[in-house]
C-alpha positions as CSV (number, residue, x, y, z in Angstrom):
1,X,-26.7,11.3,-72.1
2,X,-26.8,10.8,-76.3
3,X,-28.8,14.6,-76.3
4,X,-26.8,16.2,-74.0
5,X,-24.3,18.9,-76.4
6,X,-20.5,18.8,-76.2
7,X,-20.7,21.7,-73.8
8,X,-23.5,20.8,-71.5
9,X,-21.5,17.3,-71.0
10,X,-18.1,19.4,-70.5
11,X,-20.7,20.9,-67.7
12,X,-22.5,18.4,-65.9
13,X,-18.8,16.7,-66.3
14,X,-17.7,19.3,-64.4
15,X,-20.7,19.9,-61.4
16,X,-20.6,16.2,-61.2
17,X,-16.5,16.5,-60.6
18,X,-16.9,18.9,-58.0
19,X,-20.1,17.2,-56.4
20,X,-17.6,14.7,-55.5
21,X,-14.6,16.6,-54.8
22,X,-16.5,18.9,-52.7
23,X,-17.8,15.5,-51.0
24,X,-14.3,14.4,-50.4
25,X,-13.3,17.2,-49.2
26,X,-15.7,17.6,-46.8
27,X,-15.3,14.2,-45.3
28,X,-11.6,14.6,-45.3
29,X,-11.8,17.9,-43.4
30,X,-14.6,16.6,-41.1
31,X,-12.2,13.1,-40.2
32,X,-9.4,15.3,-39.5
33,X,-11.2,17.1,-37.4
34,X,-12.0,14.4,-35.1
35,X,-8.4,13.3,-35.1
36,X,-7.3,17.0,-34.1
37,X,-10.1,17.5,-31.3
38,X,-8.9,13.8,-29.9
39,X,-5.2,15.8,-30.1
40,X,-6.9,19.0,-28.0
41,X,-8.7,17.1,-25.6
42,X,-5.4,14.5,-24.8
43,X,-3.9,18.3,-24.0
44,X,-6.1,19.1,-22.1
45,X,-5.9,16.2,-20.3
46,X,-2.0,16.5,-19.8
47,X,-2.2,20.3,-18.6
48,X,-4.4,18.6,-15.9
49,X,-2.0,16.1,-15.2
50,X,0.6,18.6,-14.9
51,X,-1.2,20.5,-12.5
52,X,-2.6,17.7,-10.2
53,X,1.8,16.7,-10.2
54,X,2.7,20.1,-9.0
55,X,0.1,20.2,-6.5
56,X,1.4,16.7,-5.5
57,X,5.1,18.1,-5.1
58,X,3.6,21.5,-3.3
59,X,2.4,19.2,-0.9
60,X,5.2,17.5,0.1
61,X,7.2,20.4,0.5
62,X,4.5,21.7,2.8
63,X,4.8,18.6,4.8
64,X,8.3,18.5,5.1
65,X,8.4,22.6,5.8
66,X,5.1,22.2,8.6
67,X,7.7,19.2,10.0
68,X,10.6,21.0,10.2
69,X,8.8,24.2,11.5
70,X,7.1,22.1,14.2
71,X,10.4,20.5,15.0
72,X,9.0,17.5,14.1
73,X,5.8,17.4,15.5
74,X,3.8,17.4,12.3
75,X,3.0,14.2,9.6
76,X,5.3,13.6,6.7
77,X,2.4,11.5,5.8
78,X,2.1,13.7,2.4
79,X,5.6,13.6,1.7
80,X,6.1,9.8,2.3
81,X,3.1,9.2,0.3
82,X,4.2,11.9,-2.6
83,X,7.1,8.9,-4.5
84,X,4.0,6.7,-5.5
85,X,1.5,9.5,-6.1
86,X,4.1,11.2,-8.2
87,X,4.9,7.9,-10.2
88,X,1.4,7.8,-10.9
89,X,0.9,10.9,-12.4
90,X,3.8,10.3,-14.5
91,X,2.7,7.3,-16.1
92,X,-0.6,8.8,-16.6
93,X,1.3,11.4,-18.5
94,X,3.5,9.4,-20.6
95,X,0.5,7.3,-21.5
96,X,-0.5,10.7,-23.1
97,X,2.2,12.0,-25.1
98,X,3.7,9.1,-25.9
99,X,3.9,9.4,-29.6
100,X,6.0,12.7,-28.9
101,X,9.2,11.6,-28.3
102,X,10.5,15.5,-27.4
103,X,7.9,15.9,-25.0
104,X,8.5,12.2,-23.4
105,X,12.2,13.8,-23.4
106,X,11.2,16.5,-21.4
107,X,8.8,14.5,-19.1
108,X,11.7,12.0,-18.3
109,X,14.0,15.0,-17.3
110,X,10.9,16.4,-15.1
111,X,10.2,12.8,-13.5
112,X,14.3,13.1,-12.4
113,X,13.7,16.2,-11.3
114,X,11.2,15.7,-9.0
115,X,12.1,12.2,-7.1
116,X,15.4,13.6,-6.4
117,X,13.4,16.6,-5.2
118,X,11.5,14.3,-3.3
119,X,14.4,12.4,-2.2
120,X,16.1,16.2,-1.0
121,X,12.9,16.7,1.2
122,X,13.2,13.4,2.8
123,X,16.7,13.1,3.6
124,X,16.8,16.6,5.0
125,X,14.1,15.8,7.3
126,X,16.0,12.5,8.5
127,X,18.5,14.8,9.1
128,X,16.4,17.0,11.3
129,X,15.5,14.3,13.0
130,X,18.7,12.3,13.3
131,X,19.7,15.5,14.8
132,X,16.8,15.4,17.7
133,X,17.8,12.2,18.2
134,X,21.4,12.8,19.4
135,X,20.7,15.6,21.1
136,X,21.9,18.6,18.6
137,X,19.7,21.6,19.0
138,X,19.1,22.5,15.2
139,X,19.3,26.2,14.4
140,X,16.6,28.3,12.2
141,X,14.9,26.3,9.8
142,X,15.4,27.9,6.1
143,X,11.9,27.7,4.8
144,X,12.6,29.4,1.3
145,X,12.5,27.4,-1.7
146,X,14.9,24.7,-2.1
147,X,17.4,24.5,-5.4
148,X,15.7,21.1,-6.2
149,X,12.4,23.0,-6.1
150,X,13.8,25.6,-8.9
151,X,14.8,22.2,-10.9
152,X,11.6,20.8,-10.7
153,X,9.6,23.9,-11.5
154,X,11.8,24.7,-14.8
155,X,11.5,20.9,-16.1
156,X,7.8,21.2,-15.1
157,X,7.5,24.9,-16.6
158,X,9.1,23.1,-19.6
159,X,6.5,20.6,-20.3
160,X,3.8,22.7,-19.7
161,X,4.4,25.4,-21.9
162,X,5.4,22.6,-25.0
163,X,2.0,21.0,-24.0
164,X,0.8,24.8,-24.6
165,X,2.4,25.3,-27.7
166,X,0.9,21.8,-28.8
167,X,-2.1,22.6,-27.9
168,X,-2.7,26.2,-29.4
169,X,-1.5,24.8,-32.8
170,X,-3.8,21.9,-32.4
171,X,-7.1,24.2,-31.8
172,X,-6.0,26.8,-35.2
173,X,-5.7,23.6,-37.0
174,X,-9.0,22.6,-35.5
175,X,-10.4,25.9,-36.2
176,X,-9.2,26.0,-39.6
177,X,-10.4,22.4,-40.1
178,X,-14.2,23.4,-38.7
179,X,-14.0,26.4,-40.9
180,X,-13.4,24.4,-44.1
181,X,-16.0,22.1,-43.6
182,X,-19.0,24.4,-43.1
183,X,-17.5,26.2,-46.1
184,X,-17.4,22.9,-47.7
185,X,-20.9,21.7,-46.2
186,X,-22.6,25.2,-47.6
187,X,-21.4,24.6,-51.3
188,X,-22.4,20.7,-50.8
189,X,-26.1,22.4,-50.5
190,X,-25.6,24.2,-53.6
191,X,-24.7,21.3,-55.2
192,X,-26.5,18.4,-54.1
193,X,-28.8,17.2,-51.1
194,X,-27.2,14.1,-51.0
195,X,-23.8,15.9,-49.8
196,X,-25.8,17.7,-47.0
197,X,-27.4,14.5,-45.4
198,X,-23.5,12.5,-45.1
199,X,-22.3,15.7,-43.5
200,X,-24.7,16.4,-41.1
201,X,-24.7,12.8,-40.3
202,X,-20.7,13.0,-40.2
203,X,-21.3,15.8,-37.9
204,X,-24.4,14.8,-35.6
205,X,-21.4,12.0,-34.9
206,X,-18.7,14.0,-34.1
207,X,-20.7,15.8,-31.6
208,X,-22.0,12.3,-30.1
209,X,-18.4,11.2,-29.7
210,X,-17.4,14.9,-28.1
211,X,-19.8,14.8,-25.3
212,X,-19.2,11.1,-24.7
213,X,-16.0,11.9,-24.2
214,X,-17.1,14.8,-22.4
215,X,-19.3,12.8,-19.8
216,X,-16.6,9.9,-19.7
217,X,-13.8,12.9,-18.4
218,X,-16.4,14.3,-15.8
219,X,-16.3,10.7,-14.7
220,X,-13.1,10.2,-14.6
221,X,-12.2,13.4,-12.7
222,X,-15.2,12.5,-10.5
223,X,-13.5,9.1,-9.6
224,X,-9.5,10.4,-8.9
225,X,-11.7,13.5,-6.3
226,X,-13.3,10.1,-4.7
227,X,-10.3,8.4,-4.4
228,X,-8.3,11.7,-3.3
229,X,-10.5,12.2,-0.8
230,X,-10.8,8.4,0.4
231,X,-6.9,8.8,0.2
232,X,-7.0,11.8,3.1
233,X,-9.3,10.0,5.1
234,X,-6.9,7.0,5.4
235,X,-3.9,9.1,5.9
236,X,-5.4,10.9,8.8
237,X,-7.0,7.5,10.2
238,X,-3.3,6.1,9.7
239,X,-2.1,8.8,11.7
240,X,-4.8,8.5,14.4
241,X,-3.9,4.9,14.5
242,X,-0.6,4.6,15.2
243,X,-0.4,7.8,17.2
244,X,-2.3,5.9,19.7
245,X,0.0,2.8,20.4
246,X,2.7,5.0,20.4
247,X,1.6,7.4,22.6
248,X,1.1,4.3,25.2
249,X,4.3,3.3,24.9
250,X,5.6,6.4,25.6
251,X,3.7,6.6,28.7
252,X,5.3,3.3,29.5
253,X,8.8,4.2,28.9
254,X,8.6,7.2,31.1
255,X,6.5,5.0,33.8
256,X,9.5,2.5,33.5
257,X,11.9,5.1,33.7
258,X,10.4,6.3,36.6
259,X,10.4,3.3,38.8
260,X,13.8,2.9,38.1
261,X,14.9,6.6,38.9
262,X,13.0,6.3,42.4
263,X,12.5,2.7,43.3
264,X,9.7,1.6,46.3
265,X,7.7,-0.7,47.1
266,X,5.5,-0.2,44.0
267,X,8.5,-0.4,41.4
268,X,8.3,-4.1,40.3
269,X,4.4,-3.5,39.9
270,X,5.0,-0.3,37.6
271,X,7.9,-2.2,35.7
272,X,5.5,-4.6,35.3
273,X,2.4,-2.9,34.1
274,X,5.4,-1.0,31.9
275,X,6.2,-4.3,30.2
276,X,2.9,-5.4,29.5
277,X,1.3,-2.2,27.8
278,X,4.6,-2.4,25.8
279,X,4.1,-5.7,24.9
280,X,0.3,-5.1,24.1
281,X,0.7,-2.1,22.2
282,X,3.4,-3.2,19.9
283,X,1.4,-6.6,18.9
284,X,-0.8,-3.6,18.2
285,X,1.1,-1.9,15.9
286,X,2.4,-5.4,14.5
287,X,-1.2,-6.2,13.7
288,X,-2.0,-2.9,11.7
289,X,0.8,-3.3,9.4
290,X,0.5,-6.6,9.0
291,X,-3.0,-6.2,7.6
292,X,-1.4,-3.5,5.4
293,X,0.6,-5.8,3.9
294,X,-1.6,-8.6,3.6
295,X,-3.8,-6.7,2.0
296,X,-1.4,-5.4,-0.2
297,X,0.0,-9.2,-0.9
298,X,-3.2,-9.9,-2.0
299,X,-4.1,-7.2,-4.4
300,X,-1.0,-8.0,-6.0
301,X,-1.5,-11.7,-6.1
302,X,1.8,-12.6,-3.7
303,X,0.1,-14.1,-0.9
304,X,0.9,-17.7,-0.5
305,X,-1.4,-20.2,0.9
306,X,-1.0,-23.5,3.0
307,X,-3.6,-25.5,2.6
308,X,-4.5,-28.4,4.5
309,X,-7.3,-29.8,5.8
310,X,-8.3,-28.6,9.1
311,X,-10.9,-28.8,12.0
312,X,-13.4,-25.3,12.1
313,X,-13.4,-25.8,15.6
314,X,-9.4,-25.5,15.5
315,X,-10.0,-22.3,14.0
316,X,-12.7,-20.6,16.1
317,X,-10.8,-21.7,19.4
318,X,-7.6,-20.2,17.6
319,X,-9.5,-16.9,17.1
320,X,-11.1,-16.8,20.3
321,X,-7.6,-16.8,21.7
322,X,-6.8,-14.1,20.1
323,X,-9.4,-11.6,20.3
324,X,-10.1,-12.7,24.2
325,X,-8.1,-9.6,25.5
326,X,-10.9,-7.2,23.8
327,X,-13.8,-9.3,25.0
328,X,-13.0,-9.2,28.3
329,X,-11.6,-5.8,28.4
330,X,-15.3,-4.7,27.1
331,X,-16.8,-7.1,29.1
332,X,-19.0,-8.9,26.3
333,X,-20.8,-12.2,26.7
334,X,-19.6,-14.8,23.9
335,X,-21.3,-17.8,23.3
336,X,-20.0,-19.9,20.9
337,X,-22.0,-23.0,19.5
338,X,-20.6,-25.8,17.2
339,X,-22.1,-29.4,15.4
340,X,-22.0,-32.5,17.0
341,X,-19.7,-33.7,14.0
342,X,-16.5,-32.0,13.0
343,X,-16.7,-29.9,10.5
344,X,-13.4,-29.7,8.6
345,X,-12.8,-27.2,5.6
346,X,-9.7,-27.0,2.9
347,X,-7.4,-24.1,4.1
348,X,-4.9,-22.2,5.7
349,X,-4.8,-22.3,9.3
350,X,-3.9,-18.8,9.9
351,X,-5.6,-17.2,7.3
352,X,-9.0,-18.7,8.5
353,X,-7.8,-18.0,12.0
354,X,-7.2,-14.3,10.7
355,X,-10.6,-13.9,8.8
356,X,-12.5,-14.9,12.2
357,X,-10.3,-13.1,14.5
358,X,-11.0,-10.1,12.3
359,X,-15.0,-10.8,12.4
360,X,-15.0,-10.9,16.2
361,X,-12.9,-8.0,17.0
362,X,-15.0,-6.0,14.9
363,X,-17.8,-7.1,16.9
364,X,-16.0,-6.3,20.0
365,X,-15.6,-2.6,18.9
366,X,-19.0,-1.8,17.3
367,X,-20.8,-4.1,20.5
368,X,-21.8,-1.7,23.5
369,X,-20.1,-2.8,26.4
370,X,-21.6,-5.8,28.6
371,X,-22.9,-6.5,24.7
372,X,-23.3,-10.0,22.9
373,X,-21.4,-11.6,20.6
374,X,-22.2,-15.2,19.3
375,X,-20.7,-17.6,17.1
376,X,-21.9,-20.0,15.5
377,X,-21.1,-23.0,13.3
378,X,-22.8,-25.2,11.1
379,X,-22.4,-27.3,7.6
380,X,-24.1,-29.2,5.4
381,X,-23.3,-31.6,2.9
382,X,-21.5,-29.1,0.5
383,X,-20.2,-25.6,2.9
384,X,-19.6,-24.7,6.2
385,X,-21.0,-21.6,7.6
386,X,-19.6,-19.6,10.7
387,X,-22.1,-17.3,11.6
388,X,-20.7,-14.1,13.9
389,X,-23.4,-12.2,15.5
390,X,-23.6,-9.0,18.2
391,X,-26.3,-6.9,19.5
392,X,-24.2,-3.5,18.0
393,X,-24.8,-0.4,16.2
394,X,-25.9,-2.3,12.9
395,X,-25.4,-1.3,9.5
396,X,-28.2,0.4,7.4
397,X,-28.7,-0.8,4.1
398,X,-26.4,0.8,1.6
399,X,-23.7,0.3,3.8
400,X,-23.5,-3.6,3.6
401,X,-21.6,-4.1,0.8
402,X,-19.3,-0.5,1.5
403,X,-17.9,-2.1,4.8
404,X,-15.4,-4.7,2.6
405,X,-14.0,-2.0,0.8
406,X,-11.0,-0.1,0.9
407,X,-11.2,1.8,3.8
408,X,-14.6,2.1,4.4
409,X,-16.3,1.8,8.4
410,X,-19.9,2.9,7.5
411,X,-22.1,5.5,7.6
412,X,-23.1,4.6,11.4
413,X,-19.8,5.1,13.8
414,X,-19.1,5.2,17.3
415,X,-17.1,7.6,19.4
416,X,-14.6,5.5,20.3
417,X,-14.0,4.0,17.0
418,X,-10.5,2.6,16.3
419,X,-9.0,1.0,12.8
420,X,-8.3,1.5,9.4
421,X,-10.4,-0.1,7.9
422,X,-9.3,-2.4,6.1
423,X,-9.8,-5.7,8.3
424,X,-12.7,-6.6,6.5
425,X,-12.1,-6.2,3.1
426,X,-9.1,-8.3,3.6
427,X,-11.0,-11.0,5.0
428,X,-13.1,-10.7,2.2
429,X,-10.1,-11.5,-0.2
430,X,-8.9,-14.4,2.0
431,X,-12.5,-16.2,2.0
432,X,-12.6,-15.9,-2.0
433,X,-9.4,-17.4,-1.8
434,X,-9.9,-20.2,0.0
435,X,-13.2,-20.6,-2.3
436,X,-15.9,-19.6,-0.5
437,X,-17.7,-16.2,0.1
438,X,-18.2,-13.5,3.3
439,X,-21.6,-11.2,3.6
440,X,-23.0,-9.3,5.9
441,X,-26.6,-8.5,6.7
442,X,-28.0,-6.4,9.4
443,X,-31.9,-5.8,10.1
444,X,-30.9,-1.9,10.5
445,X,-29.1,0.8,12.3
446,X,-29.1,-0.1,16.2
447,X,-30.1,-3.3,15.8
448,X,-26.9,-5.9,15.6
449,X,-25.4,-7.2,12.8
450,X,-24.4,-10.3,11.4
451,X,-21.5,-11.9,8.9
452,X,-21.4,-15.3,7.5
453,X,-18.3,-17.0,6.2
454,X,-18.8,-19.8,3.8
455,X,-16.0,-22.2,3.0
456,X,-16.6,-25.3,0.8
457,X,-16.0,-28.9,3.4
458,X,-13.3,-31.2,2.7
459,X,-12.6,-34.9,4.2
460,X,-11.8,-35.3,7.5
461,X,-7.7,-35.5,8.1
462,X,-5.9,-38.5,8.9
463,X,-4.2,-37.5,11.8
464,X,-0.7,-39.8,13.0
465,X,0.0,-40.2,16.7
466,X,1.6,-37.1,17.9
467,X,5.3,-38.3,18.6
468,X,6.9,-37.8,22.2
469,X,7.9,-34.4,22.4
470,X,12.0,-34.3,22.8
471,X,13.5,-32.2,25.6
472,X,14.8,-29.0,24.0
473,X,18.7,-28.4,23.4
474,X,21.0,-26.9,26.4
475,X,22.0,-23.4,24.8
476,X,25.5,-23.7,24.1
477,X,27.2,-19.9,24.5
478,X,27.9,-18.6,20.8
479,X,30.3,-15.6,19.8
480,X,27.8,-13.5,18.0
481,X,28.9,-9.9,15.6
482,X,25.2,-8.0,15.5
483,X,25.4,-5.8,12.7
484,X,22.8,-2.5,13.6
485,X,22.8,1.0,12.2
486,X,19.7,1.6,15.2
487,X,21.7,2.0,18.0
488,X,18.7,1.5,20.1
489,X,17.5,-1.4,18.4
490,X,21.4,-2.7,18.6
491,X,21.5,-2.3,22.7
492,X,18.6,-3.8,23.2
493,X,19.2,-7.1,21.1
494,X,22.7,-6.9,22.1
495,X,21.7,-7.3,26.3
496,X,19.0,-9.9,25.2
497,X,21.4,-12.2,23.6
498,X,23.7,-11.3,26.0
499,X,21.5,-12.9,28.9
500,X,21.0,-15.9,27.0
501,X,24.6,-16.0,27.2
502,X,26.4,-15.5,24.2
503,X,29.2,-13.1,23.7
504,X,27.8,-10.1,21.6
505,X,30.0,-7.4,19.6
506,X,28.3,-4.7,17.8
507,X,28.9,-3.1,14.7
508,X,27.3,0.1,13.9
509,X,28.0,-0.2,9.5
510,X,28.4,-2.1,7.1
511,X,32.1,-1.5,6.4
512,X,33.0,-1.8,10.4
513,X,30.9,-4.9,10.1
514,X,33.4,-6.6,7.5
515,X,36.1,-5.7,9.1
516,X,34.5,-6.9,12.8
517,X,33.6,-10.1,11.3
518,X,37.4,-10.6,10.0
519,X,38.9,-9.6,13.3
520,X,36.6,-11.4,15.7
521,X,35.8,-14.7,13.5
522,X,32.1,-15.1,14.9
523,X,29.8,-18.2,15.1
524,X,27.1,-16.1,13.5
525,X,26.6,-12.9,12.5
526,X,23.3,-10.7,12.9
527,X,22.9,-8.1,10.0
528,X,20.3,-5.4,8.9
529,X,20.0,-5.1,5.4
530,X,20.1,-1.3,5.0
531,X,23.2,0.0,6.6
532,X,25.6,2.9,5.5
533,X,28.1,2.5,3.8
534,X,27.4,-0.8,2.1
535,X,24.5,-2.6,2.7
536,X,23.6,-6.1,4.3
537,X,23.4,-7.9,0.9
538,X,27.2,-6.6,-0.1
539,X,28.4,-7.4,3.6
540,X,26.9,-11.4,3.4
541,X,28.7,-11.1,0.0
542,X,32.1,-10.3,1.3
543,X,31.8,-12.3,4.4
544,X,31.1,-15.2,1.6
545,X,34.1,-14.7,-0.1
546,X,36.3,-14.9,3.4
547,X,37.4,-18.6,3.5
548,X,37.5,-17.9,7.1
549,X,34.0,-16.9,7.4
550,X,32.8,-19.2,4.4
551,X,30.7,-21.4,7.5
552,X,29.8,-18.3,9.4
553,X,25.8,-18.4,9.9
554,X,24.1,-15.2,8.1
555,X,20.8,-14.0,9.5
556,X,19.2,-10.7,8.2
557,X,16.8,-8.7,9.9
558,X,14.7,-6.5,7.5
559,X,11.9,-4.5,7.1
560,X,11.6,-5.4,3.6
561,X,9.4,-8.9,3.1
562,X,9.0,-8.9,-0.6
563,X,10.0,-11.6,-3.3
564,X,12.8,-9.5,-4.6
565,X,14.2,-9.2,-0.8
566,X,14.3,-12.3,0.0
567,X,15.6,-13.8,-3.4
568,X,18.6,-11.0,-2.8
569,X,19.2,-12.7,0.1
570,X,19.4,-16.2,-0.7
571,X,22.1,-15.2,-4.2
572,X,24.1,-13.4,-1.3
573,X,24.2,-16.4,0.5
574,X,22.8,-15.1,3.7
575,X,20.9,-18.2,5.6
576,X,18.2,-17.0,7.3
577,X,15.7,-14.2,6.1
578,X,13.2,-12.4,9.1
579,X,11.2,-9.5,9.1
580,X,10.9,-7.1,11.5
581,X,9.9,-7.0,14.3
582,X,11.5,-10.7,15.6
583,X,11.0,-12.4,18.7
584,X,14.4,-12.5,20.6
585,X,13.6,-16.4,21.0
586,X,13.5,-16.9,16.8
587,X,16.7,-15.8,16.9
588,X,18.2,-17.5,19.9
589,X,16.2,-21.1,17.8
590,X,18.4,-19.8,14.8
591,X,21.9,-18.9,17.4
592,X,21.5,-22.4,18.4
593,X,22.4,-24.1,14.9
594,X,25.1,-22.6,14.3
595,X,28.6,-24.1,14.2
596,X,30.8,-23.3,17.2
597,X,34.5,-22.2,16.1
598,X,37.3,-23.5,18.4
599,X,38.5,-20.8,20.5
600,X,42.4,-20.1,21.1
C-alpha cells in the first residue's frame, strides 16, 4: 500500500470501512429478523390458542344450555370435560408468553375467569338437577348469556387484543428489519461480492428455518385435529356405554317396582330377574371405570404391583371365571389346553388375571356366535406364552398395532359392538410391566385373530400347608352413625346394616354428623368424604379431637382413590379408606372390629 497517495488511502480506508459496516449491518438486521419472525409466529400461535379456548368454553355453555333445555336429557360430557381441556390450553398459552409478565397477568386473570365460569355452569346444572330429583318442577330456563360469560369474554377479549397489539408491532419491526437488509444487501453488491454470498446464505437460512417451522405447525395442528377428533369419538362411545347399563337398570327398578305394586304368583321370579340384571349391570359399569382408571394409574406411573410367583393355570382358570357369563351367553366353544408341567411366571395375580380376562372377552365380542375361542399355554426354558385364538372378524393389517391404542377398535367392526376401547391397550401396559410383551397377528379380515402374551418364567413357589380354616366371628350388634349426603345411597346402606343387625342413625352433613356423633356416642361411624358443609376429612378431624370419640372406628367411603386421598385420610386419622362402590359385606368385616361402648 507504500504507492497508494494520502487521499486514495483516506479512500480505500473509507470503502473498506463501510465494506464492513455495511456487512455488520446486514447481518445484524438479518439476526434480528429471525428473532422478530420467531416473535410473529409465537403470536400467531397464541391468537390460535385463544381461539381453540373460547371454542372450548362456547362448548360447554352449549352443553350445559342443550341440558337444561332438554331438562336434562342431553350430555354434559363437553362441559365435564371442558376443566382439563381448558387447563390445557392454558398452559400451552403461558408456555408462550411467558417472558411477558403483563400478558401472563392478564392470562392468569382470564384462567380465573373462566374455571369459575366453568364452575357457574356446573353448579347451576346440579342445581337443575337436584331440583328433578326432589320433585320441584323448574320454571323457564334463562338461556341468555350468563355474567360469568361477560367476565370471561372481557379477560379473553383482553388478551387477545394485547396479543394483537404485540403482534402488529412485531410484523412493522419485521418489515422494517426486512427492508433494511435488502437495502443493505443491494449496497453490499456495490461494494463487494463477498458481502452478497454471506447474505444470501444468511437468507437461503432463514427461509429454511421459516418453512420448517412452517411444516413442523401444520404437524402440529394436524396432531391436536387427530386427537380432537379421537377425543369425540370416545366421548360419544362413553356415552353409548354407560347409557346402556343404565338403561337396564332402569328397566329393572321399574320391573321391581312393579312386582311389588301388584304382587302374584310371578313376583319373587321378577324380583329376582330384577336383582340379578342389577347386579350384572353394575359389575358392568364397575368394570368400565375401573379400566379407566387403571389405565390412567398407569400412564401416570401409580399403579402398584404385587408380585409373587404364581401358577399360569391359576390365572387362566381365574379368567375363565370371569368372562364365563359372555361365553355362554354367546354360546362359544372354549377349549383351553395347558403343559404337562406348571408353568409359573413372576406377577400380580390380578393383573395377569385382568390382561387374560380382557383377551377373552374381546374374543367373546368380535367371535360370531356358536364361534371358537381357544387358549392356549405353553413355555419354554426362558417365557411363557398364552396363546388366545377365535374364528372372528380378524383384523387387516394396518390395524394390528392400532388396536392397543388409546381408543382405537379397528377398521373392521361389528354391529353389535360394545366398549371403549381401551381394554387392550391397558393390557398392553400391564404385560410390559410385568416384563414381557402382548401382539397380535391375524391372517386377514374374516378370518380369526390371534394374541400372544409373553411373560418371562420364574421358580416354582414353595407353597406351606394351607392352615384349618377358623369358623368366622358371630356378628355382635354395633351402634353405627352413617354419614351420607345421597339420601338414596344413605337408605339403602342404612336397611342393609340394619338387617345385619346393628342400630343405624343417619346423618345427612357434615356439621349434623359432628353433632350426631357427640349425641349418640357410636361404635363406628360411616362417613363420605365430600359432604356440605364441612367435609369428611374435617368431620374425622373433630371426631379425633372428642376424647369421647378418640376410639370411635372411622371408615370413609369415596369416590376419590388417589395418593393424595388416601394420605388425607390417614393425617385425619380416619381408619379405613374404600372406594366406591363397596360390598355391604366389606363393611360389615370392618363393623365387626370395632370396639363396643357400654351402653347405659
Amino acid at each position: 500500500m507504500a504507492f497508494l497517495t494520502g487521499k486514495e488511502r483516506t479512500v480505500l480506508g473509507v470503502a473498506v470501512a463501510t465494506l464492513a459496516a455495511n456487512a455488520i449491518l446486514t447481518f445484524g438486521n438479518l439476526h434480528g429478523l429471525v428473532a422478530v419472525q420467531g416473535d410473529v409466529t409465537r403470536s400467531h400461535q397464541v391468537l390460535a390458542e385463544l381461539a381453540r379456548l373460547e371454542g372450548t368454553l362456547r362448548s360447554a355453555e352449549a352443553a350445559q344450555r342443550t341440558f337444561l333445555a332438554t331438562e336434562g336429557r342431553a350430555s354434559l360430557a363437553s362441559l365435564e370435560a371442558a376443566t382439563t381441556v381448558l387447563g390445557i390450553r392454558l398452559d400451552r398459552i403461558s408456555e408462550l408468553v411467558r417472558d411477558d409478565q403483563d400478558q401472563t397477568g392478564r392470562l392468569t386473570l382470564l384462567g380465573r375467569a373462566a374455571r369459575r365460569h366453568l364452575e357457574d355452569l356446573g353448579e347451576e346444572a346440579r342445581l337443575f338437577t337436584a331440583d328433578r330429583h326432589a320433585g320441584v318442577r323448574p320454571g323457564t330456563v334463562a338461556l341468555g348469556e350468563a355474567p360469568g360469560a361477560r367476565s370471561v369474554r372481557s379477560a379473553l377479549e383482553a388478551v387477545e387484543d394485547a396479543e394483537r397489539r404485540s403482534l402488529s408491532s412485531r410484523e412493522s419491526r419485521a418489515f422494517r428489519r426486512r427492508f433494511t437488509a435488502v437495502f443493505s444487501a443491494i449496497v453490499s453488491t456495490l461494494l463487494g461480492l463477498c458481502l452478497v454470498v454471506v447474505a444470501f446464505l444468511l437468507l437461503r437460512r432463514e427461509l429454511e428455518a421459516d418453512a420448517e417451522s412452517a411444516a413442523a405447525l401444520e404437524q402440529a395442528n394436524s396432531s391436536l385435529r387427530e386427537a380432537d377428533r379421537r377425543k369425540d369419538e370416545f366421548v360419544v362411545s362413553l356415552a353409548h356405554e354407560l347409557r346402556n347399563p343404565l338403561g337396564a337398570m332402569r328397566s329393572a327398578v321399574e320391573l321391581l317396582s312393579a312386582a311389588e305394586a301388584v304382587p302374584d304368583e310371578k313376583s319373587p321370579e321378577r324380583r329376582a330377574i330384577s336383582r340379578s340384571i342389577l347386579a350384572r349391570q353394575l359389575s358392568h359399569l364397575t368394570r368400565l371405570v375401573e379400566d379407566l382408571l387403571d389405565l390412567s394409574r398407569i400412564t401416570t406411573r401409580r399403579v402398584v404391583l404385587r408380585k409373587e410367583a404364581v401358577s399360569l393355570a391359576e390365572v387362566v382358570e381365574a379368567a375363565i371365571e370371569a368372562t364365563d357369563p359372555a361365553v355362554s351367553a354367546r354360546r362359544h366353544v372354549l377349549s383351553v389346553r395347558l403343559p404337562g408341567e406348571p408353568v409359573v411366571v413372576e406377577g400380580d395375580p390380578v393383573r395377569l388375571a385382568q390382561v387374560l380376562s380382557n383377551l377373552l372377552t374381546n374374543a367373546t365380542k368380535y367371535a360370531p356366535p356358536g364361534g371358537r375361542i381357544d387358549v392356549t399355554v405353553a413355555a419354554d426354558e426362558a417365557e411363557a406364552v398364552v396363546r388366545v385364538t377365535d374364528d372372528g372378524i380378524g383384523l387387516a393389517p394396518e390395524d394390528l398395532e392400532r388396536v392397543f391404542g388409546l381408543f382405537e377398535q379397528g377398521a373392521v367392526r361389528t354391529d353389535a359392538e360394545e366398549g371403549l376401547g381401551v381394554g387392550l391397550a391397558l393390557s398392553r401396559r400391564l404385560a410390559q410391566l410385568h416384563g414381557g410383551s402382548l401382539t397380535a397377528s391375524s391372517p386377514g379380515p374374516g378370518k380369526g385373530s390371534t394374541f400372544t402374551l409373553r411373560l418371562p418364567r420364574a421358580a416354582a413357589p414353595h407353597r406351606p400347608a394351607a392352615a384349618p380354616a377358623e369358623a368366622p366371628p358371630a356378628v355382635s350388634p354395633r351402634r353405627v352413625l352413617l354419614v351420607e349426603d345421597n339420601a338414596d345411597a344413605a337408605c339403602a346402606l342404612a336397611e342393609v346394616l340394619s338387617l345385619q343387625g346393628h342400630d343405624v342413625h343417619v346423618a345427612a352433613d357434615g356439621p349434623n354428623g359432628v353433632d350426631s356423633a357427640r349425641r349418640l356416642l357410636p361404635d363406628a361411624v360411616v362417613l363420605d368424604l365430600g359432604l356440605p358443609g364441612i367435609d369428611g376429612y374435617e368431620v374425622a378431624r373433630r371426631l379425633r379431637s372428642d376424647p369421647a370419640l378418640a376410639g370411635t372406628l372411622l371408615i370413609a367411603l369415596s369416590g376419590w382413590a388417589g395418593r393424595e386421598e388416601r394420605s388425607r385420610a390417614i393425617d385425619a386419622g380416619i381408619d379405613h379408606h374404600l372406594v366406591k362402590p363397596v360390598p355391604a359385606s366389606r363393611i360389615a368385616e370392618l363393623l365387626a372390629t370395632a370396639t363396643t361402648r357400654p351402653r347405659t
